[in-house]
C-alpha positions as CSV (number, residue, x, y, z in Angstrom):
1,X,-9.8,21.1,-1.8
2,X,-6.8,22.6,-0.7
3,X,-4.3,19.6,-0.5
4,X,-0.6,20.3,-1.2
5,X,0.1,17.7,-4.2
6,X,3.8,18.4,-4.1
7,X,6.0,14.5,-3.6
8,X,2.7,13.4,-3.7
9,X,2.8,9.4,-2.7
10,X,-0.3,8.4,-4.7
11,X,-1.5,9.6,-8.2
12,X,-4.5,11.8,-7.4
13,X,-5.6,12.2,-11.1
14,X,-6.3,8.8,-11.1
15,X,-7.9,8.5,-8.1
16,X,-9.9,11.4,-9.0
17,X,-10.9,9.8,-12.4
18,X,-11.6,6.2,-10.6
19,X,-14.5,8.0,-9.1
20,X,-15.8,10.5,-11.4
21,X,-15.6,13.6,-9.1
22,X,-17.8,11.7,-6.7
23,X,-16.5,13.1,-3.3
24,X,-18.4,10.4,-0.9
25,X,-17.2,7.4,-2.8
26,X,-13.9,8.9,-3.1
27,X,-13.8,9.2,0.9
28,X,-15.1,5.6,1.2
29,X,-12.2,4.2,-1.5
30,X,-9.4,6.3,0.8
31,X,-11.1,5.2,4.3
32,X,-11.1,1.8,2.7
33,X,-7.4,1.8,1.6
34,X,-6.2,3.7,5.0
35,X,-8.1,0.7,7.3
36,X,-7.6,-2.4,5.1
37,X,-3.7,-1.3,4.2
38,X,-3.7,-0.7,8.3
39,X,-4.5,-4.1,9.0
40,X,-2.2,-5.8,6.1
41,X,0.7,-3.8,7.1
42,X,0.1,-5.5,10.4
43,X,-0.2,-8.9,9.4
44,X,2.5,-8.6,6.9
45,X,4.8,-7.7,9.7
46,X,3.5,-10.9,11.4
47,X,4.1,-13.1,9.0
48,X,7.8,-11.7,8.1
49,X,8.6,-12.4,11.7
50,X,7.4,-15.8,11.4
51,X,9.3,-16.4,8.2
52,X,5.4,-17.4,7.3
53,X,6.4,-17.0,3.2
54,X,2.9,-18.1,2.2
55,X,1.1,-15.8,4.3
56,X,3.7,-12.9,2.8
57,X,2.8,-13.9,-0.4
58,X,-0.9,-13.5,0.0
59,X,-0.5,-10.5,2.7
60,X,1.9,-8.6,-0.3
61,X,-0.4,-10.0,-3.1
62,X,-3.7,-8.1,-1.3
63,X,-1.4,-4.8,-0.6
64,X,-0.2,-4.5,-4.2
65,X,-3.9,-4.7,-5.3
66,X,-5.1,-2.2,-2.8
67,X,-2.2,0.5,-4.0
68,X,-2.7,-0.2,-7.7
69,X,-6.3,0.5,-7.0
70,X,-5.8,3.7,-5.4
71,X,-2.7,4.9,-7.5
72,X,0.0,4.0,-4.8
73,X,2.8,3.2,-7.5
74,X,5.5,3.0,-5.0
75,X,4.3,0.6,-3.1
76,X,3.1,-1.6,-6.1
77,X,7.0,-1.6,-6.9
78,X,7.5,-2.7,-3.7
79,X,4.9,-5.3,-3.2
80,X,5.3,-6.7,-6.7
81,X,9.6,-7.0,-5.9
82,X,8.2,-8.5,-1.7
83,X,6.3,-11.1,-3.6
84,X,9.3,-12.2,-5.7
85,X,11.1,-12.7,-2.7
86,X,8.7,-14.7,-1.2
87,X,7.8,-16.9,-3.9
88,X,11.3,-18.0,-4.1
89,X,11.5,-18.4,-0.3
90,X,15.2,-16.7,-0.1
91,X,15.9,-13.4,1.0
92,X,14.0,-12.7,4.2
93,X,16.8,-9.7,5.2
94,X,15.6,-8.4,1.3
95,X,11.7,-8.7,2.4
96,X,12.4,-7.1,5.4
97,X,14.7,-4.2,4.1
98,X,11.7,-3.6,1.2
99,X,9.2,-3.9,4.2
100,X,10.5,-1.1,6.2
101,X,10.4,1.0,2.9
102,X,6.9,0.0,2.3
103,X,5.8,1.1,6.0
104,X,7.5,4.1,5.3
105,X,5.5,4.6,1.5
106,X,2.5,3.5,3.3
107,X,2.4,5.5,6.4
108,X,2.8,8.7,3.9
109,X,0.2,7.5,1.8
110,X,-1.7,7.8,4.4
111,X,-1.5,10.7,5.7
112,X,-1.4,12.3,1.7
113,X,-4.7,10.8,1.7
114,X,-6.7,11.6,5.2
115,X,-5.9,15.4,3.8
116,X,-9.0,14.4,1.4
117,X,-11.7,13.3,3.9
């Protein structure tokens, strides 16, 4: 593998431990992570709009699993500080200001990662 780890948005010595060297479940956890994350960023967006702060809850609660999974620290920092905002109900400019920053860390997570299938 020749992937540039330089700013790197996710921890890839992690990743690489979660599966053991084990290349196809490796491309499955990123293809997994890439399409799921797709869709949440998708309905989070939705649910911001709609001031929906249950949904955000659950929709940031799912994302900040999916990165801690996969080693995405900067978006567990901004999921877990998303779902304090939206378990107080205050603050929408706040979610939405840390949800433009986590389309941002998500989006290059993404990328980082498609360089490994």
């Amino acid at each position: 593998m020749s992937v540039s780890l330089d700013n790197c948005y996710f921890d890839p010595s992690y990743l690489f431990s979660v599966v053991g060297g084990d290349q196809e479940t490796l491309k499955a956890i990123i293809n997994a992570f890439i399409n799921s994350g797709s869709i949440l960023v998708l309905e989070l967006q939705k649910a911001i709009q709609k001031k929906e702060y249950e949904t955000i809850k659950r929709q940031v609660h799912s994302m900040k699993g999916m990165a801690c999974a996969i080693g995405v620290s900067r978006i567990v920092a901004l999921a877990v500080s998303m779902e304090k905002c939206a378990m107080d109900e205050i603050g929408l400019l706040e979610i939405e200001r840390l949800f433009a920053q986590m389309q941002f860390e998500f989006n290059q997570a993404r990328h980082q990662l498609s360089l490994f299938l």
